[in-house]
Backbone atoms as SQL, in Angstrom:
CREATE TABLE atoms (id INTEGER PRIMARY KEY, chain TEXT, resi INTEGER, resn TEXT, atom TEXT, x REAL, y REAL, z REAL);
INSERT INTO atoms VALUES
  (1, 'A', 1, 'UNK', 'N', 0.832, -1.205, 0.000),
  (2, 'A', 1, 'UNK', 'CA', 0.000, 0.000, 0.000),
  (3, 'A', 1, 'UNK', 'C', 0.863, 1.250, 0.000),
  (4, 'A', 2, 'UNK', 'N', 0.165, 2.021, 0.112),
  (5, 'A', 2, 'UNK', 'CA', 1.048, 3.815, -0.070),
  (6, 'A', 2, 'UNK', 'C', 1.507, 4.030, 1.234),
  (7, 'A', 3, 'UNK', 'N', 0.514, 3.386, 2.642),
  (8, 'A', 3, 'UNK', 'CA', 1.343, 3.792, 3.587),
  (9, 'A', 3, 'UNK', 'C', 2.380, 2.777, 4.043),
  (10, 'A', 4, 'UNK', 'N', 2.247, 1.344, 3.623),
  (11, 'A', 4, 'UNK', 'CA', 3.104, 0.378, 4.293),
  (12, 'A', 4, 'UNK', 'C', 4.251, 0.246, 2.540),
  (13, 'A', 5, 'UNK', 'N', 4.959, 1.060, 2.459),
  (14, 'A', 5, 'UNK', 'CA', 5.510, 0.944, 1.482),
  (15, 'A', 5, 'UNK', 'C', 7.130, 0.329, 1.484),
  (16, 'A', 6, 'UNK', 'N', 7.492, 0.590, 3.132),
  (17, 'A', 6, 'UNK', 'CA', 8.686, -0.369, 2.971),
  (18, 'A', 6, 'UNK', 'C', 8.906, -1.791, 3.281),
  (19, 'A', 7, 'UNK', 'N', 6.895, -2.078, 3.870),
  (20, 'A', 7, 'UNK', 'CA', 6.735, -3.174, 4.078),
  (21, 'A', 7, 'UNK', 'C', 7.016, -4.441, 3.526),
  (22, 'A', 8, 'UNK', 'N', 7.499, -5.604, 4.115),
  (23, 'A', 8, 'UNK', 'CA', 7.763, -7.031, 3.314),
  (24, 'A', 8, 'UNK', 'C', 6.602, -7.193, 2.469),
  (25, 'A', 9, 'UNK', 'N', 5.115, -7.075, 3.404),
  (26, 'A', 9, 'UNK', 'CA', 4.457, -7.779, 2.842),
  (27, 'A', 9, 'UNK', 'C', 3.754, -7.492, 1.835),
  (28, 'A', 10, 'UNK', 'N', 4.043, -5.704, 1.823),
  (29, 'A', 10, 'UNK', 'CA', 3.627, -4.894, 0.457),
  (30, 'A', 10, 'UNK', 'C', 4.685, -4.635, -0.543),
  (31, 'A', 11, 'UNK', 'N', 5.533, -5.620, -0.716),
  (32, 'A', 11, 'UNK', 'CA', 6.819, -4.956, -1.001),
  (33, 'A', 11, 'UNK', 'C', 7.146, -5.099, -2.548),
  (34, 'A', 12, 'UNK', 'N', 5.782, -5.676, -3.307),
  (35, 'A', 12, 'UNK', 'CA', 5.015, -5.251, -4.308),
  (36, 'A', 12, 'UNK', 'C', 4.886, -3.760, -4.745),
  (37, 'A', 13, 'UNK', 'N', 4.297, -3.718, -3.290),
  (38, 'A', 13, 'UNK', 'CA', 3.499, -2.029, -3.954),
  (39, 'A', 13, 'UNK', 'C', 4.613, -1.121, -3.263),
  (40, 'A', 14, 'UNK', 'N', 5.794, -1.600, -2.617),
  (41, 'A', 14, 'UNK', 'CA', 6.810, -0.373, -2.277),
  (42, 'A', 14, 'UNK', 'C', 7.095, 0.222, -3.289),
  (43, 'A', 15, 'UNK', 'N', 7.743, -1.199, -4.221),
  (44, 'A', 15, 'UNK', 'CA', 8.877, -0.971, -5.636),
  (45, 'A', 15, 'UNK', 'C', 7.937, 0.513, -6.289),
  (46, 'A', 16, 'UNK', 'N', 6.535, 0.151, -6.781),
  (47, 'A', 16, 'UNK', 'CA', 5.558, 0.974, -7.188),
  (48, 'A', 16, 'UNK', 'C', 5.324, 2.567, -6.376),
  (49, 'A', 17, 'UNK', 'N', 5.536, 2.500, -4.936),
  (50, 'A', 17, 'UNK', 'CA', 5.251, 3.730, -4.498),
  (51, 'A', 17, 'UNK', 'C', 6.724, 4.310, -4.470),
  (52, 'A', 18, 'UNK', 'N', 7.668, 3.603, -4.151),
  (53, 'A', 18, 'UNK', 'CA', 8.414, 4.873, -3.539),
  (54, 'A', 18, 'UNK', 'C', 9.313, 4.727, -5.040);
């Protein structure tokens, strides 16, 4: 997600946010 962006388990949607 946008706020868990350095998260493992979003770490999908980090690459994408940050």
């Amino acid at each position: 997600s946008v706020i868990n962006t350095g998260d493992r388990s979003e770490l999908h949607s980090s690459r994408v946010f940050t």
